[in-house]
N, C-alpha and C positions, 0 to 999 in steps of 0.2 A: 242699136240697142240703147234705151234708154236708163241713166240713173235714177232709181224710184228714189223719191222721199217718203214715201210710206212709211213713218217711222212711231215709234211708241215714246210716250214722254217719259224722262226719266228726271228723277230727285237727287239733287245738287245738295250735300252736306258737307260743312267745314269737316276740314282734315286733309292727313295729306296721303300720298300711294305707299301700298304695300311694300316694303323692298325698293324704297325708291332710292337710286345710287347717285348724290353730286354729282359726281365726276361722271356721269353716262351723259349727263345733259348740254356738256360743253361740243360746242358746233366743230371744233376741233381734234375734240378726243380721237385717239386710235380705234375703240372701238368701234367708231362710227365709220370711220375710212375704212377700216379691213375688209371684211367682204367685198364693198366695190372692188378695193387693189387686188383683190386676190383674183375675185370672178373675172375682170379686165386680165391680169397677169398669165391667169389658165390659159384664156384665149389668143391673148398675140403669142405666148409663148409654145403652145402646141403647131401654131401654123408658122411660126420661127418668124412674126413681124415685131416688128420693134416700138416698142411703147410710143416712140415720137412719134408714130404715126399716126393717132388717135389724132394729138393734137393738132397734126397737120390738117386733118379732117373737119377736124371742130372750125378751123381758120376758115378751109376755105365753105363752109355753110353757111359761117357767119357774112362772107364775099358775096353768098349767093343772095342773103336775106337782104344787107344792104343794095346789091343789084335790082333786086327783084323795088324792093320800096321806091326807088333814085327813077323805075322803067315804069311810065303810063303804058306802055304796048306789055309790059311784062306780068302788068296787076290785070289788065284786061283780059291774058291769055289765060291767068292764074284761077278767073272767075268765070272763062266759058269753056273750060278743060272739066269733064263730068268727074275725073277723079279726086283734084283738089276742090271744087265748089260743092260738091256731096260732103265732101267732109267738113269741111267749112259749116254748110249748112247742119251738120248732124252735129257738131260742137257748139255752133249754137242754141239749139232745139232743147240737147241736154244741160247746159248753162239757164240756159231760159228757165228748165224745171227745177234745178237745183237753187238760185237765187229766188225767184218765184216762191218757193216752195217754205224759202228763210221767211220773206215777208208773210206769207200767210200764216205762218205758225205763230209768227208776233201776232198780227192783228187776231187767231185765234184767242191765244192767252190776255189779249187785253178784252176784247168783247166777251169773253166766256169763265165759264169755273173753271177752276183747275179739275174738279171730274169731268166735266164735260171733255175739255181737251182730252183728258185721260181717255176715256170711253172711246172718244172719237179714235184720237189717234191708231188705240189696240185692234179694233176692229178696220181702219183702211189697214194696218200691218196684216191681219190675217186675210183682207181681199187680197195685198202682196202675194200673198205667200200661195194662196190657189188658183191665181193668174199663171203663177210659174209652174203650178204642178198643172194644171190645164190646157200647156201651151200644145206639145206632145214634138214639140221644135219643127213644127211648120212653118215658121217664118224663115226657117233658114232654109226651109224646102223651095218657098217661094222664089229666094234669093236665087240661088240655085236655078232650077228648071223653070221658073216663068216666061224668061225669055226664051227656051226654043219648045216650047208646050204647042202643041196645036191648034189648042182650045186654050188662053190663056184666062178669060171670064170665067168658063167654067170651075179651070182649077180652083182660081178665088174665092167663086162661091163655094165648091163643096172644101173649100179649105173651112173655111169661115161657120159652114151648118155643122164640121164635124165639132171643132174647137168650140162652138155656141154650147154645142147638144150636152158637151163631156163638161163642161166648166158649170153649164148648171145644175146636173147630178154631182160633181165634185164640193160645188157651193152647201147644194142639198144636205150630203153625207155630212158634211162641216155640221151642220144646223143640227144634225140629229143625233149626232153625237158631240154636243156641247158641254152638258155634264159630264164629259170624261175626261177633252180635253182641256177645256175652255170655260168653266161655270163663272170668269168672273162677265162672259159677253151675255149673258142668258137676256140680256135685255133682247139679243138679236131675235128671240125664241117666242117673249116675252111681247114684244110689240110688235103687232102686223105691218105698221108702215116699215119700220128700221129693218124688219125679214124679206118685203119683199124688193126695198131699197139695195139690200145688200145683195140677197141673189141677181138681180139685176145689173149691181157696179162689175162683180166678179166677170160675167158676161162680157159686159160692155169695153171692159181692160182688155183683156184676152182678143175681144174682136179690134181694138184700136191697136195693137201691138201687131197684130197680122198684116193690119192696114197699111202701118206706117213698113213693114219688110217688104208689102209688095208694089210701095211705090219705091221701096228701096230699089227692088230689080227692076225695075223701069229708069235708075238713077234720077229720079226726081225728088230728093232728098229736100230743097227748096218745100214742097208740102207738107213733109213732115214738121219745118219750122212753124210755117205758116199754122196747121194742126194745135202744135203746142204752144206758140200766141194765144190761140183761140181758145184752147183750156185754163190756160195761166191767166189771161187776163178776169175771164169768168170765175175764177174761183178765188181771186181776189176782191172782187165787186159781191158775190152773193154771201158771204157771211155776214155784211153788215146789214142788208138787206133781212135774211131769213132770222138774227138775232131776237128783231121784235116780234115773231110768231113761236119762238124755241130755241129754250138753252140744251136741250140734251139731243134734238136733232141737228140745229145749225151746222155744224162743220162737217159732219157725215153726211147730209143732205146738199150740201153745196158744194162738195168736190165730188157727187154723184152726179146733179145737174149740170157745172163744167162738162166732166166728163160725156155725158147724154148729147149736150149742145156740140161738142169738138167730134164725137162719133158720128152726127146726122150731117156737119159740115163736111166732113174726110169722108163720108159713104156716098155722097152725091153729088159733091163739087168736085175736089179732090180729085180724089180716085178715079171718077170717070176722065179728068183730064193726064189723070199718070197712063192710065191703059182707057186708051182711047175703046169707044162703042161695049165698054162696061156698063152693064146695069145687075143690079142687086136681085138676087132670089134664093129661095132656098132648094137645096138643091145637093146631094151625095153623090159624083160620079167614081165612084170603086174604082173604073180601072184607074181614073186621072190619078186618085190618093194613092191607089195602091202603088204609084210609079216615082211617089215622093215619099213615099212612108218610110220604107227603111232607112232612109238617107235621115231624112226627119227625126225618126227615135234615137238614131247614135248620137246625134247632135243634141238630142234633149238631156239623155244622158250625161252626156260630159257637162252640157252646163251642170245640170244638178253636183254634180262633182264641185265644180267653179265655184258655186254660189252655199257651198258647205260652209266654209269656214266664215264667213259674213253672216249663215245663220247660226252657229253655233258657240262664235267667241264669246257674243256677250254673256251665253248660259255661263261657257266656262267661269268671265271673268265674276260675273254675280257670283257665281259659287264657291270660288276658290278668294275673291279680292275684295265683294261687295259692292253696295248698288252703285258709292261713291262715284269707287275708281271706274267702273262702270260707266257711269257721263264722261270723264274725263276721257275714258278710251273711246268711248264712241262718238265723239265732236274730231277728235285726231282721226278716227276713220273715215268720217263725213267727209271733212277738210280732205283727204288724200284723193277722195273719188274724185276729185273734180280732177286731178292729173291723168289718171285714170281714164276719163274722158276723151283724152285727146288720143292715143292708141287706140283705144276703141273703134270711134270716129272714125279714125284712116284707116285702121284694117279693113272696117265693115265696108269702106266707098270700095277699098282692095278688089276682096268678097263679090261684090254686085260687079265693080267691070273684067276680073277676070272671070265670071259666070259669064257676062256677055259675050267674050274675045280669049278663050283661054289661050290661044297660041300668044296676045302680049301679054302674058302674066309675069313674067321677067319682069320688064319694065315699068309695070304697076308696082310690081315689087321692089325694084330700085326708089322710084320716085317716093315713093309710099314711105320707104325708110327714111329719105331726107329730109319728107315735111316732118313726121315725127321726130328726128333730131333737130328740126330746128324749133320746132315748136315747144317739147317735153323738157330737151336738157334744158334751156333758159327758166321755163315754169320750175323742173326742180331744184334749180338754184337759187332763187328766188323764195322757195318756201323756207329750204335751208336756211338760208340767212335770215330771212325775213316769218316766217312762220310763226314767231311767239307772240310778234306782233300783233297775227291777225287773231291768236286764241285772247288775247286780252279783248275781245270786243265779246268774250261771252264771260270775262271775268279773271282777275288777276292767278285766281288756283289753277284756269285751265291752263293760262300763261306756263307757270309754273310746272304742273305734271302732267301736262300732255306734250311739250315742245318737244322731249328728245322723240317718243314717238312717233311725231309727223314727220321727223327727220328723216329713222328708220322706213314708215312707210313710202314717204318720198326716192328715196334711194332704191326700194325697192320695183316703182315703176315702170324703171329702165329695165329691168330681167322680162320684169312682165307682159311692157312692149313687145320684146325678142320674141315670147311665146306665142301674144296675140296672131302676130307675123304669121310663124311655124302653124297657131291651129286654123286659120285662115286659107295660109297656102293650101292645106288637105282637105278645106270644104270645097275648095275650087275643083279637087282632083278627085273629089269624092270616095276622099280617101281618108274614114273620119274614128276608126277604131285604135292609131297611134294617138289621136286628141283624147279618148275614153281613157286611157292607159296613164298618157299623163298629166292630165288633171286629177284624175285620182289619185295616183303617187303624191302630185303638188296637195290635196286636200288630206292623204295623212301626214306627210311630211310637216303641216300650218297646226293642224289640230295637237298632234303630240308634243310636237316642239313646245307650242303655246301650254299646253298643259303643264310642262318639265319647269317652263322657265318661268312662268309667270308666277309661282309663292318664291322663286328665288331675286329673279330683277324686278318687279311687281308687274306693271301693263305693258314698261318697254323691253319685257319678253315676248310678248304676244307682235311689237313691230320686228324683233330678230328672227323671229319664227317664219315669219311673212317674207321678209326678206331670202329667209335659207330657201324654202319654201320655193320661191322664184327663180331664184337665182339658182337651183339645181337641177329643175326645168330646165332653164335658158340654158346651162352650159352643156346637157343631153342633147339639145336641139342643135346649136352650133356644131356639135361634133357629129350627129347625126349625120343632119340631112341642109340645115341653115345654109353652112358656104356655100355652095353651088348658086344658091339666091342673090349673093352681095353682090 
């Protein structure tokens, strides 16, 4: 699953955050430690293990990483084992999009007006947003049952003509109810090329997302990198290019044609080399969908759940804090995905080889916990300390009112991993209505909290919220159903 940068630009004013508390921003403060000591304290102390054990832990992973670095047969194994080289490759792919993603938006704003950025940006955010409502969680279907399908091509295809068919009526309805939504995009309604460019990109997202899940369950995650090269590098090179023909199309027109170019590469090259004797058509076979469908819509579901609070903070924070604190929270939020990232990554490799093999699912599941500890805890400690660091490279305020933030979101990863875990293991088991259940709790639990605390601590309410939010998930899970996995 990829980090979109699909993002709207927002306006940077001196001043400083609502309810902003000194004392919250010291890397030391109790606040900041409490919930980890408590969430850690729940858990060794319900199962009667003793806090040194953690650390015993941490030691010997750090044993493993130095092993592993010191062994040419150990980095080899590391790189032809389909569980860690998928993930590997799938933290690349989404690194690749997120840096990528930095630079283009520079050379955006130096080649263009600040409307133009504007424009552009608002409309890729609502292609965003109807990719996701488009998907109908077929990709996790694919993940899922591609490998024992009978007809693996065909599922594809009528994967791929049902998700075309519903994303461009979905595009469609978007267009035609602009004035309701949406009047400040009317340009989209307005201009034939930018209407039929955009019904197009919606499409063409929707069908690249499918692509890169079903060379997922083939674990040839390696394409997906390769894919996203292919879009990143093009959508780098064609702003400067389409500049001297158009300043109100350029940026929306060039991360369309990336996009166009990375989708006719991964539909012909690609893919037919992930699932071998595929070729492309169009094509609905009912019973194949109907045998992924339901598995499909709960998973779609729950993300919609997941991906709540990521669309709905910034309304809260504009409404309740302003557009300010607004940039400053959402540069902290940006900043956090990239941890974010590496969970993901490994769960989803999880994902694809317990679909292929569920009798090792244990052991995916062990392995899968220890790359993500060694990989996550060292990243969030690292932000921790180092995190104000990197908000100075967008400016000394963000330095300032965003570092406890990224603290809190950082800390909060580690619950989050726990859960990735937990809803992974039950897409294996396809057993995905416990995921619906809590992710939803986790999406009221972020949104009200964030609402209560954010006019009292300002935005680094909005990261305790996140963190409760997680971290009540993750200790349901552990008491659940978790131990039996470790």
């Amino acid at each position: 699953m990829e980090v979109s940068d699909l993002t709207a630009g927002v306006s940077v004013f001196a001043g400083h955050t609502v309810g902003f508390q000194p004392e919250y921003s010291h890397p030391k403060s109790p606040i900041c430690y409490g919930p980890l000591h408590t969430l850690l304290s729940l858990y060794f102390s319900y199962y009667n293990i003793p806090m040194h054990s953690l650390f015993s832990e941490l030691r010997k992973l750090w044993d493993d990483v130095l092993a592993i670095v010191r062994s040419p047969s150990k980095l080899n194994y590391l790189f032809h084992t389909p569980l860690y080289s998928n993930a590997i490759y799938l933290i690349l792919a989404n690194l690749a999009n997120a840096l990528f993603g930095f630079v283009f938006w520079i050379i955006a704003a130096r080649l263009y007006t600040a409307e133009a950025v504007g424009v552009a940006s608002a409309i890729l955010s609502a292609a965003s947003l109807l990719t996701i409502l488009s998907s109908l969680g077929l990709g996790y279907g694919l993940i899922r049952f591609l490998k024992s399908s009978n007809n693996p091509a065909n599922l594809i295809n009528s994967s791929f003509t049902l998700t075309g068919l519903l994303s461009l009526a979905v595009a469609g309805i978007f267009i035609i109810g602009l004035g309701v939504w949406s009047p400040g995009l009317s340009i989209l309604r307005e201009n034939p090329l930018f209407l039929v460019v955009f019904l197009l990109l919606v499409v063409m997202s929707v069908l690249t997302g499918l692509m890169d899940q079903a060379m997922m369950a083939e674990r040839k995650a390696g394409f997906i990198f390769v894919r996203s090269l292919v879009f990143n590098i093009l959508r780098l090179s064609l702003p400067v290019l389409l500049v001297v023909f158009s300043q109100s199309f350029g940026i929306f027109g060039s991360w369309s044609a990336a996009t166009f170019i990375a989708l006719l590469v991964c539909l012909f090259l690609l893919l037919p080399r992930a699932q071998h004797g595929y070729h492309p058509f169009f094509k609905i076979d009912r019973k194949a969908v109907s045998e992924i469908l339901h598995f499909s819509f709960l998973n779609y579901l729950s993300d919609l759940f997941w991906f709540i609070p990521g669309l709905v903070l910034p309304i809260i924070v504009v409404n309740l804090s302003g557009a300010e604190n607004n940039a400053y929270f959402y540069i902290a939020w940006t900043m956090s995905g990239i941890l974010t990232m590496i969970p993901t990554a490994i769960t989803t490799s999880m994902f694809a080889e317990g679909a292929n093999d569920e009798a090792q699912l244990k052991i995916h599941v062990r392995r899968s916990l220890k790359m993500v500890a060694i990989l996550l805890i060292p990243a969030v400690i690292v932000v921790w300390f180092l995190g104000h660091i990197f908000l100075h490279l967008f400016g000394g305020l963000y330095a300032e009112n965003s570092a406890t933030l990224l603290r809190w979101l950082a800390i909060a990863s580690l619950p989050l991993a726990i859960n990735l875990f937990y809803f992974n293991i039950k897409r294996v088991q396809k057993k995905v209505k416990p995921v619906i259940l809590l992710t939803a709790l986790m999406a009221i639990i972020v949104v009200l909290a964030s609402y209560l605390l954010l006019p009292r601590l300002g935005i680094n309410g909005i990261g305790i919220a996140w963190l409760a939010g997680q971290s009540v998930i993750a200790l349901i899970v552990i008491m659940w159903d978790m131990r039996r996995w470790v």
